[in-house]
C-alpha positions in Angstrom: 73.0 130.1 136.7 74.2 128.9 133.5 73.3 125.0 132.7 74.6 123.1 130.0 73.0 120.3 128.1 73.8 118.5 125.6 70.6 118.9 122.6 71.5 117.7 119.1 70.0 114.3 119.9 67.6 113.1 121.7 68.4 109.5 122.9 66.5 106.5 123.3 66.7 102.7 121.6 63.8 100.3 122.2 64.2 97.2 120.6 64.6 93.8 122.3 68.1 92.1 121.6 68.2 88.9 120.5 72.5 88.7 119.2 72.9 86.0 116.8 76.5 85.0 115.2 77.1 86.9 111.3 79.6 86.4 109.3 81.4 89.9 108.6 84.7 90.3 106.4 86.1 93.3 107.7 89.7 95.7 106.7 91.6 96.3 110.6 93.6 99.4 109.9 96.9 100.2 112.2 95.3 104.1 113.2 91.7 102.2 114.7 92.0 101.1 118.4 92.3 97.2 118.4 88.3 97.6 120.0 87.3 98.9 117.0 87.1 97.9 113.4 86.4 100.3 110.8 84.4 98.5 107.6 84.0 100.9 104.6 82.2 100.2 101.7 82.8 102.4 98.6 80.3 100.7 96.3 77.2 102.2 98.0 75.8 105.6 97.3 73.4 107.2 99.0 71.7 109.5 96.9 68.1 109.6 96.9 66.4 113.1 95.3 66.7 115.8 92.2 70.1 116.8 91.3 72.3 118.7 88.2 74.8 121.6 86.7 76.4 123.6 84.1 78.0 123.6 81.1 81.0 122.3 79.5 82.0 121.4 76.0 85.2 119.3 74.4 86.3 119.6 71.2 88.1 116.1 70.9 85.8 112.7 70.6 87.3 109.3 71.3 85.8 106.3 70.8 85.3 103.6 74.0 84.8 99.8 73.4 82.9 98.9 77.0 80.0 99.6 78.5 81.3 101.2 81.5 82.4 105.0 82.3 84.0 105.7 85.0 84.4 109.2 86.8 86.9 110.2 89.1 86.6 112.9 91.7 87.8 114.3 95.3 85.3 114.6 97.9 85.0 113.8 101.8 85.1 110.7 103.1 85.5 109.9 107.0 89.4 109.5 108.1 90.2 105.9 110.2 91.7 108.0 112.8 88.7 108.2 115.2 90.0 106.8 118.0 87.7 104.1 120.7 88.0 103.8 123.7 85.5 101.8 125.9 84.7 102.8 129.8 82.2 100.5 131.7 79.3 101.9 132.8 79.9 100.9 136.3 83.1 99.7 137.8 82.7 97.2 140.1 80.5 94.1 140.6 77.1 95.9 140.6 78.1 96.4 136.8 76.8 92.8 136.1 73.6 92.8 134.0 73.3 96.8 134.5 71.6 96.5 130.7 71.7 100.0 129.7 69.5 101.5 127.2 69.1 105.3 127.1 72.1 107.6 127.3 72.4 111.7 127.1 75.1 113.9 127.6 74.7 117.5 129.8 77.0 119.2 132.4 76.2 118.0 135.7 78.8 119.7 137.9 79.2 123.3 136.0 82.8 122.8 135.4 82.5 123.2 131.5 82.5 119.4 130.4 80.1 117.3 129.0 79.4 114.4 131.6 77.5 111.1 130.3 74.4 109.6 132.4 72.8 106.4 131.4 69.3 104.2 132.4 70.6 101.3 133.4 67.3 98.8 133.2 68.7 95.5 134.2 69.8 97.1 137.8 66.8 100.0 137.9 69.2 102.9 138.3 70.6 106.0 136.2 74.5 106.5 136.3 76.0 109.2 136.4 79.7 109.5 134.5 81.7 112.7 135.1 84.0 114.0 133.0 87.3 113.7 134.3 90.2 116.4 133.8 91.8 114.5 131.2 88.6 113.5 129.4 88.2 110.7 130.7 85.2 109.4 132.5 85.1 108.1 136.4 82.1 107.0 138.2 80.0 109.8 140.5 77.4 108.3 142.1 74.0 106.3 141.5 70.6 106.7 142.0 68.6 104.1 142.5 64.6 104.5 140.4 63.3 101.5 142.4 63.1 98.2 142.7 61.6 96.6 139.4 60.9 99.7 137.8 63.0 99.0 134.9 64.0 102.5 133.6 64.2 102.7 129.8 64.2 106.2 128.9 65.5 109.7 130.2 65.7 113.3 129.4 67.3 115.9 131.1 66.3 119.6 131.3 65.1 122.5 133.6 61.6 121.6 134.6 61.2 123.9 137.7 62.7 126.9 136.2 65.1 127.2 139.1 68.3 126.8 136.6 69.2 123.9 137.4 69.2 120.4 135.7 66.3 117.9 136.2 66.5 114.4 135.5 63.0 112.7 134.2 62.9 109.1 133.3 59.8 105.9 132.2 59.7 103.5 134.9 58.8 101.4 132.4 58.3 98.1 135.2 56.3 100.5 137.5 53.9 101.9 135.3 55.1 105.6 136.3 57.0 108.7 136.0 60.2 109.5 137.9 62.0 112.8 138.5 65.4 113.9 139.9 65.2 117.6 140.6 68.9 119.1 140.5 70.4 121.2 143.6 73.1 123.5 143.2 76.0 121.5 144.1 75.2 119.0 141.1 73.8 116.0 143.3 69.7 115.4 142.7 67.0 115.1 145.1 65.5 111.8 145.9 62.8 111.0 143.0 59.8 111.5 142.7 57.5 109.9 141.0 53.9 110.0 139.3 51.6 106.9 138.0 50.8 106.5 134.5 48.3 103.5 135.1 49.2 100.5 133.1 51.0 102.6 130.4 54.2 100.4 130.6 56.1 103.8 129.4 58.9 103.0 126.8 60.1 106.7 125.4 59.9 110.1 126.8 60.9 113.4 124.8 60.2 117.1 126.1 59.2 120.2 124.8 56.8 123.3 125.6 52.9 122.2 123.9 51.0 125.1 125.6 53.4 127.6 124.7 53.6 128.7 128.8 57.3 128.7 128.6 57.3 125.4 131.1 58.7 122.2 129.6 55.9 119.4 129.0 56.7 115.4 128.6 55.6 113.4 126.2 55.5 109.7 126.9 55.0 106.0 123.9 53.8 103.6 126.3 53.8 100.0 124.9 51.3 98.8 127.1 48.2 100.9 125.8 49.2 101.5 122.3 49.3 105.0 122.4 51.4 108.6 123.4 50.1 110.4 126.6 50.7 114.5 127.0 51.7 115.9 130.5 51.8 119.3 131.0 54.6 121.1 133.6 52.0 123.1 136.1 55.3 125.1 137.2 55.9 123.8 140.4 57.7 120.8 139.9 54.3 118.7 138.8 52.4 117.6 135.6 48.8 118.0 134.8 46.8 114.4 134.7 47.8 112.6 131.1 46.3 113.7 127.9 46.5 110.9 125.4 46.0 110.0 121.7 45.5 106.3 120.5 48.1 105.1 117.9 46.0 101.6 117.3 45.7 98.4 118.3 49.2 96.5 118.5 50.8 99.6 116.9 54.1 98.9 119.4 54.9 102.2 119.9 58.8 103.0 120.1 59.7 106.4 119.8 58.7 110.3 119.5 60.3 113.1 118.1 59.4 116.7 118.3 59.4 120.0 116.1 57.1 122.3 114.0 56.5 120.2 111.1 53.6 122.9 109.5 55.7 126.4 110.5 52.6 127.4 112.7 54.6 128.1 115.9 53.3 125.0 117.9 55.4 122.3 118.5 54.4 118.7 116.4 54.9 114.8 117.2 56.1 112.1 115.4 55.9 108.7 116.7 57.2 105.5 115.0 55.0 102.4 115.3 56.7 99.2 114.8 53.6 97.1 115.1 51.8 98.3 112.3 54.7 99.9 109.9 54.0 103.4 110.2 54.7 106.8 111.6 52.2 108.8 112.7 52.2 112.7 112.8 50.8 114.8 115.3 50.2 118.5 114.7 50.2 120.6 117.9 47.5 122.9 118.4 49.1 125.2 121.1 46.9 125.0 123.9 48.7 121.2 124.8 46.4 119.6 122.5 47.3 117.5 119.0 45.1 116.7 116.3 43.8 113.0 115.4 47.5 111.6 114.0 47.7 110.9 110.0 49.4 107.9 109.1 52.7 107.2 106.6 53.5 103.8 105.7 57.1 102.4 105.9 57.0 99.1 104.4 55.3 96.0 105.3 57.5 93.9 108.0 60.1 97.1 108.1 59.7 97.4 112.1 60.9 100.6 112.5 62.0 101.6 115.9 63.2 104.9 116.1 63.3 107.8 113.7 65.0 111.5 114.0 65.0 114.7 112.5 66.7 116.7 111.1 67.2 119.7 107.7 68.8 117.0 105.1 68.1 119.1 102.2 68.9 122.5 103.7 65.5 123.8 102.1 64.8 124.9 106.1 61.9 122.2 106.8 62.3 119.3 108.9 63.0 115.9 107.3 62.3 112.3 109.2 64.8 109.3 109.3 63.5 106.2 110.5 65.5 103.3 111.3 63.5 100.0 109.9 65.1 96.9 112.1 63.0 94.4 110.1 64.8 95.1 106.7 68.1 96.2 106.6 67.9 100.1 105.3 66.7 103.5 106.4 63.8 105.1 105.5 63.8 108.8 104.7 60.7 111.1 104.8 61.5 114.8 103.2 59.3 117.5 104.7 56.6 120.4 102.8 56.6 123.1 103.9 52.4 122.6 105.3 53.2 119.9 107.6 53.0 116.8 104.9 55.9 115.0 104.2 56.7 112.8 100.4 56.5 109.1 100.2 59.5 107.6 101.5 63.0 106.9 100.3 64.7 103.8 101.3 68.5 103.7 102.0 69.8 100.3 101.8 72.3 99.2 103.9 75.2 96.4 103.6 72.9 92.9 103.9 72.6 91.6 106.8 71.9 95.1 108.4 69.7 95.4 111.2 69.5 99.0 111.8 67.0 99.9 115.1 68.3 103.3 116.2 69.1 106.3 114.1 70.3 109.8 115.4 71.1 113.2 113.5 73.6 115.5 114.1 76.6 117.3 112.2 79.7 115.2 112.6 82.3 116.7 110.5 81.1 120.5 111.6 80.7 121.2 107.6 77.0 122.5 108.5 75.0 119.6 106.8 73.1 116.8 108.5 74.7 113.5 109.2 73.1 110.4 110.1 74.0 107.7 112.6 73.0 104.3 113.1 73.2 101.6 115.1 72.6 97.6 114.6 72.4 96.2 117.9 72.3 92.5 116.2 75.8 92.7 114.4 77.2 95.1 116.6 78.3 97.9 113.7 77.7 102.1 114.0 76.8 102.9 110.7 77.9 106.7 109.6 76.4 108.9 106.5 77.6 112.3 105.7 75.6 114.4 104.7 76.3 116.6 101.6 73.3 119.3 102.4 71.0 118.9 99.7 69.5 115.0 100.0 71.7 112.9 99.4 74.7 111.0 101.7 78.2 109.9 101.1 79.3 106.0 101.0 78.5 104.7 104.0 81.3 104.3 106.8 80.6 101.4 109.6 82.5 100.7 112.8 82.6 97.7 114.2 82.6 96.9 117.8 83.6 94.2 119.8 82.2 90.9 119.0 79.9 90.8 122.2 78.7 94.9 122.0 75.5 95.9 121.2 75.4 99.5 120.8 72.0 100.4 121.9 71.5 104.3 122.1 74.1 107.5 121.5 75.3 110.7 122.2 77.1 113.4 120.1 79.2 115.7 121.8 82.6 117.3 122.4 83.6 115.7 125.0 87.2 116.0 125.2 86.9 120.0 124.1 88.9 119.8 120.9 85.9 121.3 118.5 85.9 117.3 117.2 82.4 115.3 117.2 82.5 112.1 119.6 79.7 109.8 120.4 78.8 108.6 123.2 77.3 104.5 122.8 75.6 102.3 124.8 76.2 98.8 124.6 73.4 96.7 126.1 74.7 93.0 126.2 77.7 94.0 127.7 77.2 96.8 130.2 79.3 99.2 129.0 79.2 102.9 127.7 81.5 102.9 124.2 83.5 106.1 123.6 84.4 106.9 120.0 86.2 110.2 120.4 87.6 112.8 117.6 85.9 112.3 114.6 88.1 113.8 112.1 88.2 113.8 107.9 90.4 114.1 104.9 89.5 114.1 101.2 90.7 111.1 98.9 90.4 110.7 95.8 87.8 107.5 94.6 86.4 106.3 91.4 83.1 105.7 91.0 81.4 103.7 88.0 78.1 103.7 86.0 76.6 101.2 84.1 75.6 102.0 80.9 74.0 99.2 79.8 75.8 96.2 78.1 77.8 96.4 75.2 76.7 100.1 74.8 80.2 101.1 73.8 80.0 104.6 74.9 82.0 106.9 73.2 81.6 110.8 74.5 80.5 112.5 77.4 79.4 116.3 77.6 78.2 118.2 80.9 75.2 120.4 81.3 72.1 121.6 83.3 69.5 119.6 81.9 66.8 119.9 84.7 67.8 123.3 85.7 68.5 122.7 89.4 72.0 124.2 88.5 73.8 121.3 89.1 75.9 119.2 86.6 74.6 116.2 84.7 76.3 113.8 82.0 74.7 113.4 78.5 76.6 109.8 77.1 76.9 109.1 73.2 76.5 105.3 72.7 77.5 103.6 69.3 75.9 100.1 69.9 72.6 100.8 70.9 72.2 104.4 68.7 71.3 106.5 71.3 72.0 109.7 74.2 72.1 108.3 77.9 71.2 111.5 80.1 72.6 111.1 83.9 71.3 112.9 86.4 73.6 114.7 89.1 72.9 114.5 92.1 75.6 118.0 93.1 77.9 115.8 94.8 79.6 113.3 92.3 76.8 111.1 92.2 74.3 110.2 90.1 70.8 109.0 89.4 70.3 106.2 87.1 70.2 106.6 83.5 67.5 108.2 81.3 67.5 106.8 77.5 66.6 109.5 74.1 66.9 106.8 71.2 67.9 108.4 68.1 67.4 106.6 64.3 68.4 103.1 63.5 71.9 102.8 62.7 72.8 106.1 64.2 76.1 105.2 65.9 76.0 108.4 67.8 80.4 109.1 68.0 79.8 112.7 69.9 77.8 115.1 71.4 77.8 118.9 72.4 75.3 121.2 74.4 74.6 124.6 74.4 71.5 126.7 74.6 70.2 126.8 70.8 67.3 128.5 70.9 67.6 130.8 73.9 65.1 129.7 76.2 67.8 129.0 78.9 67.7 125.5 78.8 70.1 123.0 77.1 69.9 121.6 74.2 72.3 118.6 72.9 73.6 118.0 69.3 75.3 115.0 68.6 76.9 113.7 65.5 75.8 110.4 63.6 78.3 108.5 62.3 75.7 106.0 60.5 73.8 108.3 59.1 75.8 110.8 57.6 74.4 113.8 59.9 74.0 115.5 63.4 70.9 115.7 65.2 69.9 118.4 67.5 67.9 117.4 70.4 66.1 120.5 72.1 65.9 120.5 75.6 62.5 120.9 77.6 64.4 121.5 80.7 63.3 118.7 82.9 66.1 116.4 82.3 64.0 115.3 78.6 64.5 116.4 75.1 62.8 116.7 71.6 62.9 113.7 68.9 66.0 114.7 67.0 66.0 117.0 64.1 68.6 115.5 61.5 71.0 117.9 59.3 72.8 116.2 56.7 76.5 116.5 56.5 77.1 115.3 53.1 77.3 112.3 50.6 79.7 109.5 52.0 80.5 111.4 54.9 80.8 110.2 58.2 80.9 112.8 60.8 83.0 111.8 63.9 83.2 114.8 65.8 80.8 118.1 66.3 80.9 121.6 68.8 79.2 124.5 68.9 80.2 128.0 68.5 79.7 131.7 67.0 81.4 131.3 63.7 80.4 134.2 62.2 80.5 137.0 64.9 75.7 137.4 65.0 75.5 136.6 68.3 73.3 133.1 67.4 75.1 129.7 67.7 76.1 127.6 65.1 77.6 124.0 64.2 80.8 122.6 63.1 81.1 119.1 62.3 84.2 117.1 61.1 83.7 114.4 58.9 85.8 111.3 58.7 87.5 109.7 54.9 86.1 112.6 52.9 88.6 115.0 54.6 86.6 118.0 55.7 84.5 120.0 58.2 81.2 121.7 57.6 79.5 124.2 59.1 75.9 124.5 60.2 75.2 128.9 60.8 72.7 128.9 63.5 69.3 131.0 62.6 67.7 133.2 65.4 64.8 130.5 66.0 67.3 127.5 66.9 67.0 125.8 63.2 70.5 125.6 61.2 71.2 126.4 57.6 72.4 123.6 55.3 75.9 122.7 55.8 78.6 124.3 54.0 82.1 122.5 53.5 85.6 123.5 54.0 88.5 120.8 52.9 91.2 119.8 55.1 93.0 118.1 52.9 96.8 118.6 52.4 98.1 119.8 48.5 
């Protein structure tokens, strides 16, 4: 029998809300529901890693009197069509303080749609929302998890192997385990229910440790500090609790799950908001993990959840960790051996609160996006993902003044091949629908400092770190020197790298080519001051050479230079035009990258 759940993201938040009033300036736009405002802000970009390109040379100079260029390009940005609409988790009176906190989405009644179900902790129940034939959602029934038991989390899966969908959630008030085994008319058996001491459990995730085919839980309990292992025996029941220490008031929140280290065996990562850290696991493949190794976030960060996901499309698995003590993200890129590189922060719009984060592919181009929720200021925070690091501007919507979106979902839910979430809203008892998340491209300008007063007054292209991928070299008169800017691939850049040239330079343009034939790009740029053009040789790691200065003649002042085969040898050469003296001179390239003395041809007229 054919079961369908939804798996891009695992769902769980875990951090206490305490709402205070902020003061948000936000733009309403006629195409968002009146329940939801959508905030963008274009100034931000998200661009952490090694980018670059190609080359490209022009042949006219002109001179620019601020400090400031600007580049214009086309790329994605998110459309404000995607639709809100809000259902309540429950209907009726018994909706009052329902508090939900973990949500998932999976097809409960085989009819082909995604249904939603929801821990609802203030009422100790899970709620079931079916997917209604016209997409939207209508309650189905309720199962009660006992009284106090104060369910947090909740996966859903097979875990009898009879094909049909289980439900297994933390009791986190009663210290235990409960399951919901599915029958085949989509209603569950009563639970049942196994004690995990005083474990207070707080998060639960699945996956198969003992590689028997069976799916195992794994379970952060707040109350002991640490992650206990339970493996499915086959018949419905776990093996007694295996569990690993994360220290003392470590505050466990979350667990994600994947081979980190490529060694077949499923891996752990927990976030511990106690102690600033995550900790990673690597599974042995008999149910056991090895003694977890520890990377910091950032002292007072909190972080509270964290998922995975490819950002870099280099096929290992990257970390994302929400930090609710500082507002940004914190990014943890993947080796190949299981270690993962100091973090990368993402700063978010101050005052940000960010304390859950999910992954998943919202626009259906194939890269990674990221999602996050601040459950103080009520805001889902969205950042495309352009596939190799680095994120678009980021995109927030805004819920209603009282939400506090607590935990999603992605999924089609309304079968139109379109990403919607799926939101929890804790404070006011409510799942939020955010349906048909669609795209267009517009056109924006970004800008780069260059320093002030730099008067910048030429920009070439080329690969000058040979990742393939297009960076800026930047002439500047006022402070006599090259400002190399890295791309990142996507339009966006890393912050400027400085080659000072001579005193008095006043660098007016620049070229790049490959002078010397060792396939990496060199620059040449004409000095103005100094009556000559330098060649800068290129090491190919986004540095270059002191200059090497070729004079272009008494009293002249060279204002423009590019490079080409003059004289039909194959090797490079120079032409430089020089201002007031009325001609251009040429520089014939020799085989080893060094340049003859120049040779002048008049322009003048008569």
């Amino acid at each position: 029998m054919n079961t369908h759940v939804q798996t891009d993201i695992h769902l769980e938040h875990t951090s206490p809300i305490d709402r205070t009033q902020s003061s948000i300036t936000s733009v309403h736009t006629n195409s968002v529901n009146e329940n939801t405002v959508v905030r963008r802000n274009h100034e931000k970009q998200f661009t952490p890693a090694k980018k670059a390109g190609i080359l490209s040379v022009t042949y006219v100079c002109t001179a620019m009197t601020v400090g400031i260029f600007i580049v214009c390009l086309t790329y994605k940005k998110l459309d404000k069509r995607c639709l809100s609409t809000f259902v309540p988790t429950i209907g009726n009176s018994a909706s009052y303080n329902s508090r939900p906190r973990s949500i998932a989405l999976a097809d409960f009644n085989q009819d082909g749609k995604l249904d939603i179900i929801v821990t609802n902790s203030g009422t100790d129940s899970i709620k079931i929302l079916v997917n209604n034939d016209n997409y939207t959602f209508i309650d189905s029934i309720t199962y009660s998890t006992g009284l106090k038991s104060v369910p947090h989390s909740l996966v859903v899966n097979d875990f009898n192997n009879d094909g049909l969908l289980d439900i297994v959630i933390g009791r986190y008030g009663a210290n235990s385990i409960g399951i919901f085994f599915g029958k085949s008319n989509g209603t569950f058996n009563n639970m049942v229910t196994f004690s995990t001491m005083r474990s207070r459990p707080f998060y639960l995730s699945t996956g198969d440790f003992n590689n028997d085919k069976r799916l195992d839980l794994v379970v952060v309990n707040h109350g002991t500090n640490s992650i206990s292992i339970y493996l499915n025996q086959g018949n419905g029941t776990f093996a007694n609790e295996i569990s690993y220490s994360m220290g003392y008031d470590s505050l466990s929140y979350a667990t994600v799950v994947g081979d980190f280290n490529h060694d077949k065996n499923l891996d752990l990562a927990v976030v511990n908001s106690g102690i600033d850290n995550i900790a990673i696991l690597f599974g042995i493949g008999n149910g056991q993990f090895s003694s977890p190794t520890f990377y910091t976030t950032k002292y007072g960060s909190q972080p509270t959840s964290l998922a995975l996901g490819d950002l870099n499309n280099d096929d290992i698995l990257d970390l994302v960790v929400a930090t609710s003590g500082v507002p940004s993200i914190s990014i943890f890129y993947g080796f190949k051996n299981g270690t993962f590189a100091q973090q990368r922060l993402l700063e978010l719009e101050t005052p940000a609160y960010p304390q859950f984060v999910a992954t998943g592919d919202l626009n259906k181009d194939n890269q990674t996006d990221i999602i996050i929720l601040d459950s103080i200021n009520g805001d889902i925070h969205v950042l495309l993902g352009y596939g190799n690091g680095s994120f678009s501007s980021i995109t927030t919507y805004i819920t209603n003044d009282n939400d506090s979106p607590y935990s999603v979902a992605i999924g089609d839910l309304n079968q139109n091949n379109r990403s919607d979430l799926a939101v929890t809203s804790y404070t006011t008892n409510k799942v939020l629908i955010l349906m048909d998340y669609s795209f267009a491209f517009t056109v924006d300008q970004n800008q780069y400092s260059l320093g002030r007063n730099s008067r910048p007054s030429f920009v070439a292209l080329g690969d000058f770190n040979s990742d393939h991928r297009l960076d800026m070299a930047v002439t500047k008169i006022s402070t006599d020197s090259v400002g190399i800017v890295i791309g990142y691939g996507n339009g966006s850049f890393y912050p400027e790298i400085t080659c000072s040239l001579p005193t008095g330079s006043s660098p007016t343009c620049i070229s790049v080519a490959d002078l010397n034939d060792d396939n990496r790009s060199d620059l040449v740029v004409s000095n103005y001051g100094k009556h000559n053009i330098g060649v800068l040789y290129g090491y190919g790691n986004g540095s270059f050479s002191n200059m090497t200065a070729y004079p272009t003649g008494v009293e002249a002042f060279p204002i423009a230079v590019t490079i080409g085969d003059f004289n039909n040898d194959s090797i490079l050469d120079i032409a430089a035009a020089n201002f007031r003296i009325d001609n251009v001179v040429i520089f014939i390239g020799n085989r080893n990258g060094t340049f003859a003395n120049a040779v002048s041809y008049s322009t003048s007229v008569g």
